[in-house]
C-alpha positions in Angstrom: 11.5 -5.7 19.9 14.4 -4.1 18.0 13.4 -2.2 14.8 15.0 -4.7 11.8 15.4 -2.7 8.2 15.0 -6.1 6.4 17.5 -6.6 4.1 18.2 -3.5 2.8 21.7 -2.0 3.8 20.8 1.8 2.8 19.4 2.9 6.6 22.2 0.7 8.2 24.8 3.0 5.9 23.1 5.8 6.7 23.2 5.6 10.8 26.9 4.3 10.5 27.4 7.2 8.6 25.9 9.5 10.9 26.7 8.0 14.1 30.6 8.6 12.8 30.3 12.7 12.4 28.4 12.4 16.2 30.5 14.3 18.7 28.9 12.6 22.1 30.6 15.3 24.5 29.9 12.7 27.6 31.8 15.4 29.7 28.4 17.7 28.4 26.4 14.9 29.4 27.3 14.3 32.6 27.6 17.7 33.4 24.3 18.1 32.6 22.6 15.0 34.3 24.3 16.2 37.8 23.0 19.8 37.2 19.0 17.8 37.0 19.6 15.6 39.7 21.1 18.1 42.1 17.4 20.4 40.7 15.1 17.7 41.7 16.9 16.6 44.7 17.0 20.6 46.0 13.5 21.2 45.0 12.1 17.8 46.2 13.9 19.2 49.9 11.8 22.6 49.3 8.9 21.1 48.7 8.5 19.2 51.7 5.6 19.8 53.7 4.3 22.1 51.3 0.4 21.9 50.2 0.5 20.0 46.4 -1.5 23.3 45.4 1.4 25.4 46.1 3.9 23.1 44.8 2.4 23.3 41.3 4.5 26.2 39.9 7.7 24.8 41.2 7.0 21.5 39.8 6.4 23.3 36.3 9.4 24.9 36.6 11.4 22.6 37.4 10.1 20.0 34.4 11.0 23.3 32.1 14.5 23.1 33.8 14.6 19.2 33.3 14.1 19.8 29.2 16.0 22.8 29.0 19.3 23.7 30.4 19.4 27.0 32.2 23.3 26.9 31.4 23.6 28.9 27.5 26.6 26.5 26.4 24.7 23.4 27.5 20.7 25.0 26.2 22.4 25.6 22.7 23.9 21.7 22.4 20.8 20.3 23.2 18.9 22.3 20.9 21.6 21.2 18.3 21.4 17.3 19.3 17.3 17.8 18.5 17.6 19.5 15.1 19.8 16.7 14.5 17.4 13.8 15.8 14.9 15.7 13.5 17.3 15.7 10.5 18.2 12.0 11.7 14.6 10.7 11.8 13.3 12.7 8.5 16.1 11.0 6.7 15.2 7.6 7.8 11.8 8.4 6.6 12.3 9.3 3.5 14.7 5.9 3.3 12.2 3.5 5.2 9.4 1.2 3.5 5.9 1.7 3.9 5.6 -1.1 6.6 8.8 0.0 8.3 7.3 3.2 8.8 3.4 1.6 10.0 5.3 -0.6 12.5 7.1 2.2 13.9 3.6 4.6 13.7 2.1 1.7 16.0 5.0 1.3 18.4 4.5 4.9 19.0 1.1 4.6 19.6 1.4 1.8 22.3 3.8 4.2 23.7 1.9 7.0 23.7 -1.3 4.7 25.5 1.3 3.8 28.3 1.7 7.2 29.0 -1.7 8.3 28.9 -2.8 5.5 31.3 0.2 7.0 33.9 -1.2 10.3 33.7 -3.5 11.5 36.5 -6.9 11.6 35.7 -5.9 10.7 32.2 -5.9 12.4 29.4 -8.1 13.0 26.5 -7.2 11.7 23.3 -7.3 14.9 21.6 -5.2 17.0 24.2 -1.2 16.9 23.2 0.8 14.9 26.0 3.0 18.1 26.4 0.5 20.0 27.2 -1.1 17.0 29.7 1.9 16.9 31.7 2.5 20.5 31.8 -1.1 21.7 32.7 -3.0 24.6 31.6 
């Protein structure tokens, strides 16, 4: 269900707003999602046949890869596009009412139990997702 702000306009000014000053660099974007594919794909053909105990580390790697960009240029505007999803999100905070902000709270929630129940083995509730994807 799409997130509705009610009647007020001020968050629907504010993303306007923002989403004008966005420089999208799809040419980045692309570039970037070929680089990830061609990873997996590369890995996924070194990996065949190998014991899943010794593909643990490559896997690892590779999701590191996946998050961060090994290329500088490309590593630097992704960290810029999350400082700016930060600033984006505390913003909308700060502008949202209180039940805005408890509808979004349980949304994540029922997110966060989907991916719990697609983890192996689950996961406890007290151990960060990050770290139950990544391992020890």
């Amino acid at each position: 269900m799409p997130c509705t702000f009610s009647n007020r306009g001020a968050p629907r000014r504010l993303l306007r707003e923002r989403l004008r000053a966005v420089d999208p660099r799809p040419d980045r974007a692309w570039a970037e999602r070929q680089r990830r594919q061609n990873d997996w794909l590369e890995t996924a053909r070194r990996l065949r046949g190998q014991a899943p105990e010794l593909a643990v580390a490559e896997v690892r790697a590779l999701w590191a890869r996946t998050w961060q960009s090994p290329d500088p240029v490309l590593a630097a505007h992704q960290a810029s596009v999350w400082v700016e999803g930060c600033n984006w999100l505390a913003d909308w905070h700060a502008q949202a009412t209180p039940e805005q902000r408890a509808r979004a709270a349980s949304q994540l929630q029922a997110y966060e139990r989907d991916i719990r129940a697609l983890i192996p083995n689950g996961s406890p509730p007290n151990v960060s997702l990050s770290r139950a994807i990544s391992g020890p």
